[in-house]
C-alpha positions as CSV (number, residue, x, y, z in Angstrom):
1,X,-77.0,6.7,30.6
2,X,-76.3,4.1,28.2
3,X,-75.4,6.6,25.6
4,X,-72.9,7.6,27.6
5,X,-71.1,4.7,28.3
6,X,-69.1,4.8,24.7
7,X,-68.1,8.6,25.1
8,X,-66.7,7.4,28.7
9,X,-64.6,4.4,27.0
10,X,-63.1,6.7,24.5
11,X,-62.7,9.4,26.9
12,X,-61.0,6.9,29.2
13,X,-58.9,5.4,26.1
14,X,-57.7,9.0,24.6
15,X,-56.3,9.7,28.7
16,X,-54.3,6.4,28.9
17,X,-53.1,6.8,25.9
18,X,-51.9,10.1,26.6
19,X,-50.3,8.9,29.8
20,X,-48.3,6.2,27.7
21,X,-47.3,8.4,25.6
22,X,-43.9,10.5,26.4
23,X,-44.3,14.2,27.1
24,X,-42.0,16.3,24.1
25,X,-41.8,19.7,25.0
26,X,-39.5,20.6,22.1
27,X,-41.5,17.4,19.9
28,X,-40.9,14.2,19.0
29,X,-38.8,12.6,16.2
30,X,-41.2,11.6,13.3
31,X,-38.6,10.2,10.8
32,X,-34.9,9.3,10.4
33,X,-33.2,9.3,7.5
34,X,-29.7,7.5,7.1
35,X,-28.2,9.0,4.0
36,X,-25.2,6.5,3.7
37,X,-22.3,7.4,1.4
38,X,-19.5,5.9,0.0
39,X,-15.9,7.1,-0.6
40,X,-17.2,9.8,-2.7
41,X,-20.9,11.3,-2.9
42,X,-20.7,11.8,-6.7
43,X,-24.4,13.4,-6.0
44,X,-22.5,16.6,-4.8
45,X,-22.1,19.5,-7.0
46,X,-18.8,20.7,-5.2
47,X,-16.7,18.0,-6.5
48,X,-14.7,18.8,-9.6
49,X,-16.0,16.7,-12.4
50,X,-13.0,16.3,-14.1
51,X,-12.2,13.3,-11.5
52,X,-15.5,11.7,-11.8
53,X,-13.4,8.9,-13.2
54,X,-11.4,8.6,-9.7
55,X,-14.5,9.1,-7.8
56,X,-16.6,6.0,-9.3
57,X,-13.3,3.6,-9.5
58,X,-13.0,4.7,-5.5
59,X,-16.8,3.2,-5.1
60,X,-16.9,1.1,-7.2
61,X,-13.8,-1.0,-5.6
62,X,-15.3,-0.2,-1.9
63,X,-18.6,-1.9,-0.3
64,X,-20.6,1.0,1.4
65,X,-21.5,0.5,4.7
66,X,-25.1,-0.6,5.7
67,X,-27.5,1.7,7.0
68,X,-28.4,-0.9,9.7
69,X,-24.8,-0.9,11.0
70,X,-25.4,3.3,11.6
71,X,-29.0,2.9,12.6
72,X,-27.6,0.4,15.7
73,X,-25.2,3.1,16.5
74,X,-27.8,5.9,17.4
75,X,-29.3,6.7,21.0
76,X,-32.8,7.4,19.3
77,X,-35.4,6.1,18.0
78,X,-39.0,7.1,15.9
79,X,-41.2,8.4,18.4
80,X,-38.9,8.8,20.8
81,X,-38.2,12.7,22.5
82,X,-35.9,15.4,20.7
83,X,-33.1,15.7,22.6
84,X,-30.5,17.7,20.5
85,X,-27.6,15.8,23.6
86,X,-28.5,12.2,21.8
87,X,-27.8,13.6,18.5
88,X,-24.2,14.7,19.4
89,X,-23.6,11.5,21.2
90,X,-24.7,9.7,18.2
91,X,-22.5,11.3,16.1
92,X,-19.8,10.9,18.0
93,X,-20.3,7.4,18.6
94,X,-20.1,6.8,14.8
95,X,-17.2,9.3,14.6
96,X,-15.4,7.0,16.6
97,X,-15.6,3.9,14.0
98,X,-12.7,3.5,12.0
99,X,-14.5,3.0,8.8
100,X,-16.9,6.4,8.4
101,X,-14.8,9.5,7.2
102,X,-17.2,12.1,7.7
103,X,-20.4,11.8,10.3
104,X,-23.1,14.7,10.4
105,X,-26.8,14.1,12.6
106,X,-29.1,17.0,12.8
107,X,-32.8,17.4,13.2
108,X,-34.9,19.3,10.6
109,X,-38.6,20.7,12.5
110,X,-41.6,19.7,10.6
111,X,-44.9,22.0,10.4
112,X,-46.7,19.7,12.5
113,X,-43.7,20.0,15.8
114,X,-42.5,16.8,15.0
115,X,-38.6,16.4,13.9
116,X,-36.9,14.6,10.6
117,X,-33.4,13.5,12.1
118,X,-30.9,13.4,9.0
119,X,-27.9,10.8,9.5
120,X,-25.5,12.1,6.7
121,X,-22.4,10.1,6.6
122,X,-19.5,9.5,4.2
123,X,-16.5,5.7,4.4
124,X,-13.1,5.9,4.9
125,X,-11.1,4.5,2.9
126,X,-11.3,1.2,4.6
127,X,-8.6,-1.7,3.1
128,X,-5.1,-0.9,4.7
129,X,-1.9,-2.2,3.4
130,X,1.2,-1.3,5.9
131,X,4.3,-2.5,4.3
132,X,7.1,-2.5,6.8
133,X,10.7,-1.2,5.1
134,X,14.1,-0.5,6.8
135,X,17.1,1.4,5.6
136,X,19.5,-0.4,7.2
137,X,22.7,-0.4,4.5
138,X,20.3,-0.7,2.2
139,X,16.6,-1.0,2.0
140,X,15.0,-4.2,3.8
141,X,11.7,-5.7,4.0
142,X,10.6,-6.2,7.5
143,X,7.1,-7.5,6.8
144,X,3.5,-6.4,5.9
145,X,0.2,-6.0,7.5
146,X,-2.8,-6.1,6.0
147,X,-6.4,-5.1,7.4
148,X,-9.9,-4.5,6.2
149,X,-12.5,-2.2,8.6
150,X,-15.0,-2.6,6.9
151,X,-15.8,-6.0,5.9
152,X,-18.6,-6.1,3.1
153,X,-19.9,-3.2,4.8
154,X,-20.5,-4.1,8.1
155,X,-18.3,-2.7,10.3
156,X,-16.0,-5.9,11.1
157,X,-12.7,-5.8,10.6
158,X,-10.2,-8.9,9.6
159,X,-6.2,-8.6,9.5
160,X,-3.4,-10.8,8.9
161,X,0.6,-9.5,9.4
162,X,3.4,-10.8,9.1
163,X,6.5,-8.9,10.8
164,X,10.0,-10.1,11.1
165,X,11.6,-7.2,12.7
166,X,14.9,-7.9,15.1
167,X,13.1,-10.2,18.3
168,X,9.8,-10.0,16.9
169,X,8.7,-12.8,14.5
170,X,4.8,-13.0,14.4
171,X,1.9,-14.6,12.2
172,X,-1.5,-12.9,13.3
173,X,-4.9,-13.5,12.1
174,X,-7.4,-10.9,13.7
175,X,-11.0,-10.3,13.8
176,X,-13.3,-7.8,15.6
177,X,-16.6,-6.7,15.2
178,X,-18.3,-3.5,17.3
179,X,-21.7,-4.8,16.7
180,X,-21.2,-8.4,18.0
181,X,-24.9,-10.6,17.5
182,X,-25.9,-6.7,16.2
183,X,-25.9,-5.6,19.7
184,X,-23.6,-2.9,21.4
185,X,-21.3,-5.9,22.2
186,X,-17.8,-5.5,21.0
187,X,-15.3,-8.9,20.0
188,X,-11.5,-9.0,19.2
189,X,-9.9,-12.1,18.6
190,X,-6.4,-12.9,17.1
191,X,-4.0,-15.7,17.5
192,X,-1.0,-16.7,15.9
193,X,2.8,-18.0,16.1
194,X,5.5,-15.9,17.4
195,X,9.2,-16.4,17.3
196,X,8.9,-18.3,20.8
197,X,5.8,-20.2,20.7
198,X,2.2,-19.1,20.2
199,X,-0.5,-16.3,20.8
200,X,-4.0,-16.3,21.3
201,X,-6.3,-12.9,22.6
202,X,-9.8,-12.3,23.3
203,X,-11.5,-9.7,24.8
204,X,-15.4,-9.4,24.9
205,X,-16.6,-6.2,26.0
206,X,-19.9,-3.3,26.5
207,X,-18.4,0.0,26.4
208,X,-20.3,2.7,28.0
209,X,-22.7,4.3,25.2
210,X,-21.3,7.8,25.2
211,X,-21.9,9.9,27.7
212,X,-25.3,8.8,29.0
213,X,-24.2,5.1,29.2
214,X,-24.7,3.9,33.2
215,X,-22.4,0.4,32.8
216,X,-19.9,-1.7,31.1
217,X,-18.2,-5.1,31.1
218,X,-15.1,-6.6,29.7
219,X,-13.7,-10.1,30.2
220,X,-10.7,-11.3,28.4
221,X,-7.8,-13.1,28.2
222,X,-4.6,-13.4,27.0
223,X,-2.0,-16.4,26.1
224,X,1.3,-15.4,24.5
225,X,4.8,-16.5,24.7
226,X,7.4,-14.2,23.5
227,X,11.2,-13.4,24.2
228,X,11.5,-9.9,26.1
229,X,15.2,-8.7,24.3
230,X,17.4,-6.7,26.4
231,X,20.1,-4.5,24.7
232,X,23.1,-5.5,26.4
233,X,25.3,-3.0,23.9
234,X,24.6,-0.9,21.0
235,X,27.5,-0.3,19.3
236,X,26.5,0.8,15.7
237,X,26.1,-1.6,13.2
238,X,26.6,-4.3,16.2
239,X,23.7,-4.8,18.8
240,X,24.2,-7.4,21.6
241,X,21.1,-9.0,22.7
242,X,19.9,-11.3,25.8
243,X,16.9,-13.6,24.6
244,X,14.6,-14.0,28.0
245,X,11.6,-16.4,27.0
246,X,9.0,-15.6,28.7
247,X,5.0,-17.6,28.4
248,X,2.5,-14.9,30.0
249,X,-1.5,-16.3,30.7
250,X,-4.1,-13.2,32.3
251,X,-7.3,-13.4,32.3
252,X,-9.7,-10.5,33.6
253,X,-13.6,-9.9,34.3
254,X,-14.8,-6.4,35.5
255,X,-18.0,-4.8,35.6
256,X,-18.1,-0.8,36.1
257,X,-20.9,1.8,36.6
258,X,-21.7,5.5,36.5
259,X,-23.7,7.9,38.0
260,X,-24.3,11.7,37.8
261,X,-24.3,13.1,34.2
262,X,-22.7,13.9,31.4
263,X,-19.6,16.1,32.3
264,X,-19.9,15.2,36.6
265,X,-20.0,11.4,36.4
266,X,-18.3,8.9,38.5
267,X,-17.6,5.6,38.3
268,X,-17.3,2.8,40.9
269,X,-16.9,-1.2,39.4
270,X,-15.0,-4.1,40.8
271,X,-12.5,-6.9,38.9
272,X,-11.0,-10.4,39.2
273,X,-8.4,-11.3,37.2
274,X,-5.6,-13.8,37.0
275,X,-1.9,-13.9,35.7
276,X,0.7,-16.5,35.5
277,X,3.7,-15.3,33.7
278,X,6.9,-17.6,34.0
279,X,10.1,-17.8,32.3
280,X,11.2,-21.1,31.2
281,X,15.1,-21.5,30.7
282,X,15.6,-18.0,32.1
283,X,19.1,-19.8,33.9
284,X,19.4,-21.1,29.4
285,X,18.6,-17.4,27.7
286,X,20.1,-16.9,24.4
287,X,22.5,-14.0,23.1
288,X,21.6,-12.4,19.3
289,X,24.8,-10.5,18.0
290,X,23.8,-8.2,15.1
291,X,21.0,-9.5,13.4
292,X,21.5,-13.0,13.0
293,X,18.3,-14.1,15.1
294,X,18.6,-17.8,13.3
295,X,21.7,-18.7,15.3
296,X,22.0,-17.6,19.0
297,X,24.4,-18.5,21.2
298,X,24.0,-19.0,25.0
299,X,24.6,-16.5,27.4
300,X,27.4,-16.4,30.0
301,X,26.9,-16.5,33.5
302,X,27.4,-12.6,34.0
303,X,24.7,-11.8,31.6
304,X,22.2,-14.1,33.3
305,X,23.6,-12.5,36.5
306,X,22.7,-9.1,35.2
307,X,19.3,-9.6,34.1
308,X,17.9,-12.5,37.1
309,X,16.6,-9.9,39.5
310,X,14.1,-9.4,37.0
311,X,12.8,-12.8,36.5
312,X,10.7,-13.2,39.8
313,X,7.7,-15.7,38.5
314,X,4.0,-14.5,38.7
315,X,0.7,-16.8,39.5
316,X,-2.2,-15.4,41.6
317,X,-5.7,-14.3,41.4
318,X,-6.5,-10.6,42.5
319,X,-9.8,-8.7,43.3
320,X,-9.8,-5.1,42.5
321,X,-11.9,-2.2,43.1
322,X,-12.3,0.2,40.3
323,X,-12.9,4.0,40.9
324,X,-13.5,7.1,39.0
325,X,-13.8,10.6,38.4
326,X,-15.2,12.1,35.3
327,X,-15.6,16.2,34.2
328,X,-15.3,16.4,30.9
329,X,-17.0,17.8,28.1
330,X,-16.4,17.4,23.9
331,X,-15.7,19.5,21.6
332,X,-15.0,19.1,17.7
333,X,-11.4,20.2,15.9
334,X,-10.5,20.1,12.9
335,X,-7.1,19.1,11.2
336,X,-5.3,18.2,14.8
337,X,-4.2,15.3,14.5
338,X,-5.3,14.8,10.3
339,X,-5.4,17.4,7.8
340,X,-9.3,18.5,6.8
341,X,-10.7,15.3,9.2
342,X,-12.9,16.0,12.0
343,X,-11.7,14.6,15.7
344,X,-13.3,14.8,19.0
345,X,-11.7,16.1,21.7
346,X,-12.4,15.6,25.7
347,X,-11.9,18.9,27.7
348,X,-11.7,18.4,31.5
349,X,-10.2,16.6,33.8
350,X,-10.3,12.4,34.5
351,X,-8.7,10.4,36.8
352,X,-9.3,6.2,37.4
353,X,-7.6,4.3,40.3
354,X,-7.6,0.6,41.1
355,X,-6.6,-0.9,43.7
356,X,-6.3,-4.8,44.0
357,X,-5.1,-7.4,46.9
358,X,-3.9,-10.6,45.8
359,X,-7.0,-13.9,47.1
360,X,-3.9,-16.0,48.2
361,X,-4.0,-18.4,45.2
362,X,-1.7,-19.6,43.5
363,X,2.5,-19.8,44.2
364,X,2.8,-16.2,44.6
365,X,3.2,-14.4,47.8
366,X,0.7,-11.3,49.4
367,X,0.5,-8.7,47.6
368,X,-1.6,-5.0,46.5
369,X,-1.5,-3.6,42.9
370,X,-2.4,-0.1,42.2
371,X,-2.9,1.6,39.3
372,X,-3.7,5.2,38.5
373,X,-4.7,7.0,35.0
374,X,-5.2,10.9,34.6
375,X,-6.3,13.0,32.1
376,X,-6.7,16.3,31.5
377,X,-7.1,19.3,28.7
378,X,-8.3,23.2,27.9
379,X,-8.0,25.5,25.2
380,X,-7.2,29.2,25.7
381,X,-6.7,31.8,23.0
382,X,-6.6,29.4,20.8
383,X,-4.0,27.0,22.0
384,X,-4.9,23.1,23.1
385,X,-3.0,21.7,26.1
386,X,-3.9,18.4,27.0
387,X,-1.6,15.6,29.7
388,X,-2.2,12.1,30.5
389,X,-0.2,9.9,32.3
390,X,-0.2,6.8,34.2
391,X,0.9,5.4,37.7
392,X,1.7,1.5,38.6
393,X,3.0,0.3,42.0
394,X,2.8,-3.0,43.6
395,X,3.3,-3.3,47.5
396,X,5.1,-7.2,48.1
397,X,3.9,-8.2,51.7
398,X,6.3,-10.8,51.9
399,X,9.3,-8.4,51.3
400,X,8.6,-6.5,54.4
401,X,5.7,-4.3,52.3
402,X,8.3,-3.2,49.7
403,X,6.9,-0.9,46.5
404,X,8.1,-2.6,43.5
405,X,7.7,-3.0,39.9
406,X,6.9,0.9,40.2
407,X,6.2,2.2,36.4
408,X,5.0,5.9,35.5
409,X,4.8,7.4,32.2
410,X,3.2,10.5,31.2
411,X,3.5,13.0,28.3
412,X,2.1,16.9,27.6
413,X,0.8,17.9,24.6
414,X,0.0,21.6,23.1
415,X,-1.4,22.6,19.7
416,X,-1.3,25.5,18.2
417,X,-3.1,27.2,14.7
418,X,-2.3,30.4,14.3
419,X,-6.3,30.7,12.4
420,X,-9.0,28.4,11.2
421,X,-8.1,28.2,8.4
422,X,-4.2,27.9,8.7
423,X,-2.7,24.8,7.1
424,X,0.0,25.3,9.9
425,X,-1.0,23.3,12.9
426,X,2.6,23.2,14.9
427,X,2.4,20.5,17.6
428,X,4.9,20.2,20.8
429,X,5.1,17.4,22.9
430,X,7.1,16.3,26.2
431,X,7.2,12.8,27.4
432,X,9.0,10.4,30.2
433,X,8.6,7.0,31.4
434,X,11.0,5.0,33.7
435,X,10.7,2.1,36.0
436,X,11.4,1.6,39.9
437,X,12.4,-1.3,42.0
438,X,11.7,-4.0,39.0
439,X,10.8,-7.6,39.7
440,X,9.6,-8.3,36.2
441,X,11.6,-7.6,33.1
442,X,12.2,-3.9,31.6
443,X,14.0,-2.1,30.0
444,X,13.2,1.2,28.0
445,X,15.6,2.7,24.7
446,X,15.9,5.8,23.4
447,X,15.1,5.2,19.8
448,X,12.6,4.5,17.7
449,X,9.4,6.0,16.3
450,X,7.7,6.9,19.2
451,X,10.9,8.6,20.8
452,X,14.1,9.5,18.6
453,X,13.0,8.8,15.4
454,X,16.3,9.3,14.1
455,X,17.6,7.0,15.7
456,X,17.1,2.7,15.9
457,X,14.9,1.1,18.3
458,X,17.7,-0.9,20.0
459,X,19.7,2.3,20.4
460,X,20.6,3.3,24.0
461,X,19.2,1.4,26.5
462,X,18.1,2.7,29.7
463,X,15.7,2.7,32.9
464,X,14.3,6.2,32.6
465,X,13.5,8.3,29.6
466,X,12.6,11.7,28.8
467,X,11.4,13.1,25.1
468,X,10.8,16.2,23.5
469,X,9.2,16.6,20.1
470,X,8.1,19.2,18.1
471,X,5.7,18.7,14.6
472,X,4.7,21.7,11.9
473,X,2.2,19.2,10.1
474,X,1.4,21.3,6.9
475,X,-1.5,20.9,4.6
476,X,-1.0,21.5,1.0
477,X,-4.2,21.2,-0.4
478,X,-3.0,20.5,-4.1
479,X,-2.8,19.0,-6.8
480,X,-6.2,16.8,-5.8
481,X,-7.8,18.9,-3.4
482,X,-11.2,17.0,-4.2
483,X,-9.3,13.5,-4.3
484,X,-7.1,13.1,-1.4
485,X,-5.5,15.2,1.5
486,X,-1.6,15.8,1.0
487,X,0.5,17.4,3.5
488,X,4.1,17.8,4.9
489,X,5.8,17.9,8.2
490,X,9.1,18.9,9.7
491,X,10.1,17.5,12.8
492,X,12.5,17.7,16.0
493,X,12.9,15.4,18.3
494,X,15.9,15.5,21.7
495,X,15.7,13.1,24.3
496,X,17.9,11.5,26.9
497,X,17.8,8.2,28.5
498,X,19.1,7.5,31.9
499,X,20.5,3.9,33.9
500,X,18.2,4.0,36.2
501,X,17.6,0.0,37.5
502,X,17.5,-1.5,34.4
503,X,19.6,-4.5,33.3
504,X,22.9,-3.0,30.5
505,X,21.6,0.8,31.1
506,X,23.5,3.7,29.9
507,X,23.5,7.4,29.6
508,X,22.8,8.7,26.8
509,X,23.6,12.1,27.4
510,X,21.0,14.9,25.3
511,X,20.7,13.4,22.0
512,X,18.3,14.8,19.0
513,X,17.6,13.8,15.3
514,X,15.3,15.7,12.5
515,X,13.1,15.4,10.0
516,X,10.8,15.4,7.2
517,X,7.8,13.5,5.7
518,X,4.9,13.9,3.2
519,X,1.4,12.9,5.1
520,X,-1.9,11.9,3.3
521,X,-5.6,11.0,3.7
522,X,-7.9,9.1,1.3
523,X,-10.4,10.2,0.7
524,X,-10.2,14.3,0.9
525,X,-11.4,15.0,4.5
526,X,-10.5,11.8,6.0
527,X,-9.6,10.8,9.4
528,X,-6.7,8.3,9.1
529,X,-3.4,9.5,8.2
530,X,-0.9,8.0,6.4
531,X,2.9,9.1,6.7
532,X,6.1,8.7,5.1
533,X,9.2,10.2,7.1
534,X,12.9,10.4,6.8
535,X,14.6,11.0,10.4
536,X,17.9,11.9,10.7
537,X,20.3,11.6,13.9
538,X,22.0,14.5,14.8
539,X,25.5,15.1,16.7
540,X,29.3,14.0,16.1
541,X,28.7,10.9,15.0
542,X,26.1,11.0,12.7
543,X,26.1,9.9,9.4
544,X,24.1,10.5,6.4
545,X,23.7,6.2,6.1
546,X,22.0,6.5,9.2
547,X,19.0,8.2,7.7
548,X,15.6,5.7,9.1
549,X,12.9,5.4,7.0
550,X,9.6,5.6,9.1
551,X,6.1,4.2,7.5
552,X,3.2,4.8,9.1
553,X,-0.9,4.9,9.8
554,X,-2.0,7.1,11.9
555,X,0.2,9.9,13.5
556,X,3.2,8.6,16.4
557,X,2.6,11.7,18.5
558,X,-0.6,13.0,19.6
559,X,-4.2,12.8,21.1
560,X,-5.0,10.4,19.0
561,X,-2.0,8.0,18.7
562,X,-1.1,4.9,20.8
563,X,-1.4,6.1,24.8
564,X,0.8,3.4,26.4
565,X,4.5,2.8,25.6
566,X,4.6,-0.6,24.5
567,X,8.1,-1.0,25.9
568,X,6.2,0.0,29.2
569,X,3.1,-2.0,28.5
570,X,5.1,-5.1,28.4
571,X,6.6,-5.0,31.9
572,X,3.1,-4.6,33.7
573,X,2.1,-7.0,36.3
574,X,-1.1,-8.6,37.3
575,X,-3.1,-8.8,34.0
576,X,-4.6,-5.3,34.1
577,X,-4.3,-3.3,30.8
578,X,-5.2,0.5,30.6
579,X,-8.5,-1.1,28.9
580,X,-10.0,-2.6,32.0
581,X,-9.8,0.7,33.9
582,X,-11.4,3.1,30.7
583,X,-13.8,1.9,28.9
584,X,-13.6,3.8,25.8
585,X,-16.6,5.4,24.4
């Protein structure tokens, strides 16, 4: 019996041990290996020696990113289960980072059933310098932003601007990190002076972790004071504009959860937040003829007249339920919306509503806020469509439960390569936004570079807008194919703008302007694009001086440009941004 005893420990040992242990049908992941490049992998025989020169100046002026900063970024560990559903996520999850141009995860079996997972990935070009120009009777400098994603090689980014463009005269510092305390934690924080006063922003946030992430959490908050400039006439060469300073405070905390999986989740949470946004003088705003922004002059009674029924004052505190619907799945494209880059692209359908009832404090009345975002896309024989849009109301209580401050903008996309390996990608576009029953101020225009880019941004004003674009972004592939991406594009843009409620509104009537531009990547395969355009107006009056010169990172139309109109996004009440309601991931 006694020289039993030690074969019944081990026994018992080996069986809790293999209870501990997880059961890996398809094996478990022995090793990871984070092969971490920079710009250039100058190990790889495809590149053309005769630019080894480029290739090492590229690295040598870059700092490679750490392999810690990928290794936080995956969804497995050693020892943990195979699961080819955490590699895609993983990759897509450092896809998503700014600073990485190229990402590829895959497993490699072992004879023993075990798995090496191989983390290959290549840096973007990550110090950007955005110089902002003007041809505007000659050629003007309107400022310069500046902005490194990849700081030492960490992942945080730092920026400073300076723009003095028309209203706008800011001094930004910025900062963000994805990887906050090397957790999943993200931080952005900027502040600044702008031409009315001062900014601060912070916004602390856990995005959902891909697909399989169950929660997230955001809290931020927002000081700014700014003047909101209404076109009150756009004769050429001669804009008239009303100053309205406005000071704006939000703050926001919202915690939201999933649950299903991946492509049938939804998504339930709950938010507070807080806004006070006031108007100090508004019975004392200033008029800005032309460009002389140093010297305004008061405005007259019938201009204050004009633009008062939009200067209703906000303060209150409002709980909001958050709900969700999510049936989506992702698929990778290339040279969409770059020219060689890889992007990820949700197919499905996704739609997010909140709804929120003012708590009764502060000097504001009763009041519910509602706010609705959709998505959806499919391919077929080849062609992408993809539409999003977005839907704000607010019901005032105290105004016999009037809908006001109703916003809606939406826009279509479809994309089209006639093969693979086409360096055509021809892109069309349709998009509106107007604005209902305003309390707060608003006013849309029909130029600038994310409508008529042939046209100014102060040039016709208007409540209600509706744009039509269409892009043949060309890739050249020469004279450094192994260097840098150049392309071309030709572009048409028509639009109208219509009165609707807004303060000095006009019609437009169908208007349309054209163009050309080169585009470029850096390195060769990149993900960021940057764009040089010339846009021409077109019609009766057009003249060959009125030629804009537009400057640009990243594309102005697209999947993966801006999704909010920021002329839009500045009339929202209540605090809520389109971030609180999707938590990218």
């Amino acid at each position: 019996m006694k020289s039993l005893a030690p074969a019944l420990l081990v026994a018992f040992a080996a069986g809790a041990a293999a209870q501990e242990a997880p059961s890996c049908p398809d094996g478990a992941i022995s090793y990871i290996f984070v092969d971490n490049h920079s710009i250039f992998d100058t190990t790889d025989p495809a590149l053309n020696r005769r630019f080894a020169w480029a290739y090492n100046v590229a690295n040598a002026l870059h700092v490679r990113t750490r392999a810690d900063v990928i290794r936080r970024e995956l969804l497995f560990r050693v020892g943990d289960c195979y699961d080819p559903l955490l590699l895609r996520e993983s990759e897509r999850l450092l896809r998503a980072h700014e600073f990485l141009s190229q990402v590829d995860v895959f497993g490699l079996q072992q004879p023993d059933g075990t798995w090496h997972v191989v983390v290959d990935t290549r840096d973007e070009w990550s110090t950007q310098l955005d110089l902002r120009v003007r041809i505007d009777g000659g050629l003007r400098f309107e400022g310069i932003r500046v902005r490194e994603n990849n700081l030492l090689g960490t992942g945080q980014a730092i920026a400073f601007q300076y723009i003095e463009r028309d209203v706008v005269r800011d001094i930004v510092f910025s900062y963000a990190t994805p990887q906050l305390a090397r957790t999943r934690w993200d931080l952005r924080v900027a502040a600044g002076r702008t031409r009315a006063g001062t900014l601060v922003d912070q916004v602390i946030a856990y995005p959902f972790v891909g697909e399989i992430g169950k929660w997230a959490f955001r809290q931020g908050f927002r000081r700014e004071d700014r003047f909101f400039d209404y076109i009150a006439g756009d004769a050429v060469g001669r804009v008239t504009r009303v100053l309205l300073p406005v000071r704006d405070k939000a703050f926001d905390l919202a915690a939201v959860a999933r649950v299903g999986h991946p492509g049938a989740l939804t998504l339930f949470g709950a938010a507070i937040g807080f806004q006070e946004m006031s108007f100090p003088g508004a019975d004392s705003a200033e008029v800005v003829r032309g460009k002389d922004f140093g010297s305004p002059g008061p405005a007259d009674s019938a201009l204050i007249a004009e633009i008062r029924p939009q200067t209703e004052p906000v303060e209150n505190v409002r709980l909001m339920l958050l709900l969700g619907k999510r049936n989506i799945r992702w698929v990778r494209r290339r040279g969409f919306d770059s020219m060689r880059g890889v992007q990820d692209i949700r197919l499905g359908a996704e739609a997010e509503l909140a709804v929120g009832r003012s708590l009764g404090v502060g000097r504001t009345g009763d009041d519910l806020i509602t706010s609705l975002n959709l998505y959806g896309a499919r391919e077929d024989a080849g062609i992408l469509l993809a539409g999003r849009g977005r839907f704000d109301a607010r019901k005032d209580y105290d105004d016999d439960g009037r809908w006001e401050d109703i916003f809606a903008e939406a826009e279509g996309f479809a994309y089209w390569k006639p093969s693979a390996e086409s360096r055509h990608t021809f892109v069309l576009r349709a998009a509106g936004a107007a604005g209902w029953q305003t309390r707060t101020p608003f006013q849309l225009t029909l130029g600038g570079d994310h409508a008529l880019r042939g046209y100014a941004p102060e040039r016709f004003p208007g409540g209600r807008r509706a744009v039509f674009s269409f892009e043949d972004r060309i890739y050249l592939g020469w004279p450094l194919r192994d260097v840098l991406d150049l392309g071309a594009t030709l572009f048409a843009d028509v639009g109208r703008v219509w009165p609707g409620d807004a303060p000095f509104g006009t019609d437009s009537g169908w208007r349309a302007a054209a163009g050309f531009g080169l585009r470029g990547s850096f390195p060769a395969g990149g993900r960021t694009t940057y764009r040089l355009d010339l846009a021409f107006p077109i019609g009766y009056h057009a003249k060959p001086r009125d030629v804009r010169l537009v400057l640009s990172i990243g594309e102005l139309l697209g999947l993966a440009a801006r999704t909010d109109d920021a002329r839009v996004q500045r009339s929202r009440r209540g605090g809520f941004d389109g971030e609180l309601f999707h938590f990218p991931n």
